[in-house]
C-alpha positions as CSV (number, residue, x, y, z in Angstrom):
1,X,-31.4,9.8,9.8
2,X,-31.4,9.5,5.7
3,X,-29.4,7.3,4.0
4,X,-26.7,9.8,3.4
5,X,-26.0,10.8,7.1
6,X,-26.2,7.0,8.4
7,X,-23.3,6.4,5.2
8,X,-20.9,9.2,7.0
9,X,-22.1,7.4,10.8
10,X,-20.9,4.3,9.2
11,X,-18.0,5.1,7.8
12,X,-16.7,7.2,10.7
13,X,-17.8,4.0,13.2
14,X,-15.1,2.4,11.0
15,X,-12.1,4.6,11.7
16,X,-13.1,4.5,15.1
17,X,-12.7,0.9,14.8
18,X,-9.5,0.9,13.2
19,X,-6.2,0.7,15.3
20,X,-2.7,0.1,14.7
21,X,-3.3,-3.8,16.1
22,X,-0.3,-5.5,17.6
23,X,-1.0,-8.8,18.0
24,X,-4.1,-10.9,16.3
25,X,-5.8,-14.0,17.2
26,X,-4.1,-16.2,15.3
27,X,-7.2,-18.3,15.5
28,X,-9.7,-16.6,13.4
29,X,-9.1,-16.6,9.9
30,X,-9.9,-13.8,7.0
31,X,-12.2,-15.6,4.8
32,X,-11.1,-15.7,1.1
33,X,-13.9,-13.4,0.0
34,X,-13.1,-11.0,2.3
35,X,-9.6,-11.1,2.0
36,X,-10.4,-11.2,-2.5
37,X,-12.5,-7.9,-1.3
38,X,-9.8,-5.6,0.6
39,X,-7.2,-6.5,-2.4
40,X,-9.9,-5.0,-4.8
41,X,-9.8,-2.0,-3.0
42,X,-6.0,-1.5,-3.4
43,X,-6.2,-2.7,-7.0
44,X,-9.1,0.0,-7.6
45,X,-7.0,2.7,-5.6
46,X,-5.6,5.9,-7.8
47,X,-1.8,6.6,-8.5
48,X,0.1,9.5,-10.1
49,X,-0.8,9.4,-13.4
50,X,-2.3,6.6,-13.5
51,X,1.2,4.4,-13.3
52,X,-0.1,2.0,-10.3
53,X,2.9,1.9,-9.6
54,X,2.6,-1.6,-6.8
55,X,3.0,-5.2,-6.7
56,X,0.8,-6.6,-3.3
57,X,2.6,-10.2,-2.3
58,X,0.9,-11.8,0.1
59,X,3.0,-14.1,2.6
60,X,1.3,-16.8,4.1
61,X,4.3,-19.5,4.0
62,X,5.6,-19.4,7.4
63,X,9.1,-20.1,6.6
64,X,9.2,-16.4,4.8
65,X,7.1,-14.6,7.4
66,X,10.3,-16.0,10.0
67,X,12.7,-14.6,7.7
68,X,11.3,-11.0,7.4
69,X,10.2,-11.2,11.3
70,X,13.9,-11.4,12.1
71,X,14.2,-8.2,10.1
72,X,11.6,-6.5,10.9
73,X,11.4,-5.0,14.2
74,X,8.3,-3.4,13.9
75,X,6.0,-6.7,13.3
76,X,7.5,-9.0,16.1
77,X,3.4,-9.6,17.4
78,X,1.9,-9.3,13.9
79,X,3.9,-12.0,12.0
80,X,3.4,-15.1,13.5
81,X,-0.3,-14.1,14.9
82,X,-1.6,-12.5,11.4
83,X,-4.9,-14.0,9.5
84,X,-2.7,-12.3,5.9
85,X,0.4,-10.4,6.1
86,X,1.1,-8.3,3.0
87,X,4.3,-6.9,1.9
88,X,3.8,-3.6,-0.3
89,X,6.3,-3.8,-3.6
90,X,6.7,0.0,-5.2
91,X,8.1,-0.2,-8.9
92,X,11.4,1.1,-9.3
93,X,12.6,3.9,-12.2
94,X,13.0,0.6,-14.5
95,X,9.2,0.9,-14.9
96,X,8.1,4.3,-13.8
97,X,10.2,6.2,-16.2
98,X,8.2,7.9,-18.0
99,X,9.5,6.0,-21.7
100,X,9.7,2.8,-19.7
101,X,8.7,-0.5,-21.2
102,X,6.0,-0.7,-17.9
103,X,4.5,2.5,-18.8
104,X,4.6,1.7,-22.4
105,X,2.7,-1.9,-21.7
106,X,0.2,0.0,-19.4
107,X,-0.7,3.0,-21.0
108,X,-1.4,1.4,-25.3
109,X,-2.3,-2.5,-23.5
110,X,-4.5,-1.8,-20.2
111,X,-6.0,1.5,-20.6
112,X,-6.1,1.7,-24.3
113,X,-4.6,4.8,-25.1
114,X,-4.2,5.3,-28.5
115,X,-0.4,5.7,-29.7
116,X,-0.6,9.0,-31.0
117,X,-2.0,10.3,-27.5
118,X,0.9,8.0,-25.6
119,X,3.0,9.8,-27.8
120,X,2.0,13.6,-26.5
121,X,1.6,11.8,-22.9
122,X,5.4,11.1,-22.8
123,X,6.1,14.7,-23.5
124,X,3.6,15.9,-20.6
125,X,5.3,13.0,-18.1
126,X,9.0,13.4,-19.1
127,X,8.7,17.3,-18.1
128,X,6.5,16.4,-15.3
129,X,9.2,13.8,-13.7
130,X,12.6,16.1,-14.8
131,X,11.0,19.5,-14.5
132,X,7.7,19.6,-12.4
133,X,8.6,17.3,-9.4
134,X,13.0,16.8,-10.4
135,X,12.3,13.0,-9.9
136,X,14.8,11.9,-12.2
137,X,17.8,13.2,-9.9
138,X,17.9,10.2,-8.4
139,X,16.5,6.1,-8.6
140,X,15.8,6.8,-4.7
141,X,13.8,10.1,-5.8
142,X,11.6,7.7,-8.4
143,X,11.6,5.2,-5.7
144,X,10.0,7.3,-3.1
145,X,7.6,8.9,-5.6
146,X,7.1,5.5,-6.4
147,X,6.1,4.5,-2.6
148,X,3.6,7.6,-2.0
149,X,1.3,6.0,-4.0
150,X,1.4,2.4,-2.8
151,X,0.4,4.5,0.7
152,X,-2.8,5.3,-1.2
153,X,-3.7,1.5,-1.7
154,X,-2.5,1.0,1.7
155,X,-4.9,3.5,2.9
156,X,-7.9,2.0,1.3
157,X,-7.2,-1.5,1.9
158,X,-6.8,-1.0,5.8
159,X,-9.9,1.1,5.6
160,X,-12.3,-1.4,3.6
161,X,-10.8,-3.6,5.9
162,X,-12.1,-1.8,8.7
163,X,-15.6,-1.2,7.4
164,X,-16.1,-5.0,7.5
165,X,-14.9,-5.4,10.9
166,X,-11.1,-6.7,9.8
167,X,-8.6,-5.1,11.7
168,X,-4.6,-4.7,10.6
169,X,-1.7,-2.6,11.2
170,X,0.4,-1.1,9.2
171,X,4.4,-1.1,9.2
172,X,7.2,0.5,8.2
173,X,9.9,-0.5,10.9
174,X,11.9,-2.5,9.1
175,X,15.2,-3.0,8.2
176,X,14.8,-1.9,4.3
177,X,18.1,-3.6,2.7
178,X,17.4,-6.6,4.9
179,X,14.4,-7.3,3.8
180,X,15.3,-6.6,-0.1
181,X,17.5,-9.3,0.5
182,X,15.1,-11.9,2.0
183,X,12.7,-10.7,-0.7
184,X,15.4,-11.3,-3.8
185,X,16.1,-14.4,-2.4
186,X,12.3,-15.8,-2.7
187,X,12.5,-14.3,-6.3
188,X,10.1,-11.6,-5.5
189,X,11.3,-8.6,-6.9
190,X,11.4,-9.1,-10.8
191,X,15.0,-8.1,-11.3
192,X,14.8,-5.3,-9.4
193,X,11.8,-3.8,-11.1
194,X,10.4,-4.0,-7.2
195,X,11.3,-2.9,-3.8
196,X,9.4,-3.3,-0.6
197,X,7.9,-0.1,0.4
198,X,5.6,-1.1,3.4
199,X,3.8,-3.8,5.3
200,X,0.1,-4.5,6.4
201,X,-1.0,-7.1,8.2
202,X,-4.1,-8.4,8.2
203,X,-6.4,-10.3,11.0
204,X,-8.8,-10.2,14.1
205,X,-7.5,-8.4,17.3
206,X,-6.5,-10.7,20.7
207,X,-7.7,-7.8,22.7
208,X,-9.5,-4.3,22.9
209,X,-7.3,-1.3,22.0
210,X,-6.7,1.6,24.2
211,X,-9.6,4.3,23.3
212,X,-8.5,6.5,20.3
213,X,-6.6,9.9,20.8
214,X,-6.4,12.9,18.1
215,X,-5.4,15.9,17.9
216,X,-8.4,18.7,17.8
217,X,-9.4,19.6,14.4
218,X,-8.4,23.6,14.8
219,X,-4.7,22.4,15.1
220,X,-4.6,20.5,11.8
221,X,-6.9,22.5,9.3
222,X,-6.6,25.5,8.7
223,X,-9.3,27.6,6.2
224,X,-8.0,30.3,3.6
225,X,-10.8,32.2,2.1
């Protein structure tokens, strides 16, 4: 097998691996290296025009993990039992606007576009959130468009995870203005520049998963030539 065929083995060995994991052993610990590792791979993850759009808090004090377990039906067994538990912030319209102060920052400060190609940018990102996509109808619209990308970081951080032998789960079932509560009240949400838009919890399984099911690949993909 060349190097190329034993990457794809590998990589599909991971997904294999990778379940939706209910309850960890909450003895075994993600090593801060490891952990460092899958956060890299949501910080290196692509976004809609390059907004990266996400804030990635990670909740270790167990006073806060009680408070969103109580509103958060969907990570009863994950919560207390998790190595890491991350909560997935998605910037509101107050920073992806496209002539937002955020966008502003990011655009001339971390990828060092010059001003008068910003300039031409806006005109290309104004018609593409009114016109192209009609985000702008709504802060819930922007919000959602907002929370489609942190499912890209999400993505990659569960699989890196998995490639290493980490397992997780993640979860949406949650009470959403619940938990923006609990979250305003630990001062985690910048003035509501941030809103949670999913959950990931991180750790090693308590026990073996039931074998994995798909659907066959001539239901899902369908060729146009």
């Amino acid at each position: 097998m060349n190097n190329k065929e034993a990457k794809k083995q590998e990589i599909l060995e991971a997904f294999q691996f990778r379940h939706a994991t209910k309850q960890f052993d909450p003895e075994k610990k993600i090593s801060d290296e490891d952990f460092e590792f899958i956060l890299e791979t949501g910080q290196l993850s692509p976004s809609s025009v390059g907004y990266e759009p996400w804030k990635f808090v990670v909740v270790q004090n167990e006073e806060l993990r009680g408070k969103l377990r109580e509103v958060s039906w969907g990570a009863q067994g994950q919560l207390p039992t998790a190595s890491h538990f991350l909560v997935i912030l998605a910037r509101t319209i107050k920073d992806t606007k496209y002539d937002s102060a955020y966008v502003e920052n990011l655009m001339l400060n971390v990828k060092k576009v010059p001003e008068d190609i910003f300039g031409q940018m806006k005109v290309r990102y104004k018609s593409f959130q009114e016109n192209d996509l009609k985000l702008l109808e709504s802060e819930r619209s922007m919000l959602d468009w907002a929370g489609k990308q942190t499912y890209l970081a999400l993505a990659n951080m569960m699989t890196a995870a998995a490639q290493i032998g980490i397992d997780s789960c993640p979860i949406e079932g949650f009470q959403f203005e619940k938990v923006q509560e609990v979250l305003e009240e630990a001062d985690l949400l910048e003035d509501g520049h941030l809103a949670v838009s999913a959950m990931v919890a991180f750790g090693y399984r308590s026990q073996e998963p039931r074998p994995k099911t798909r659907k066959p690949m001539s239901d899902i993909v369908q060729w146009v030539k």
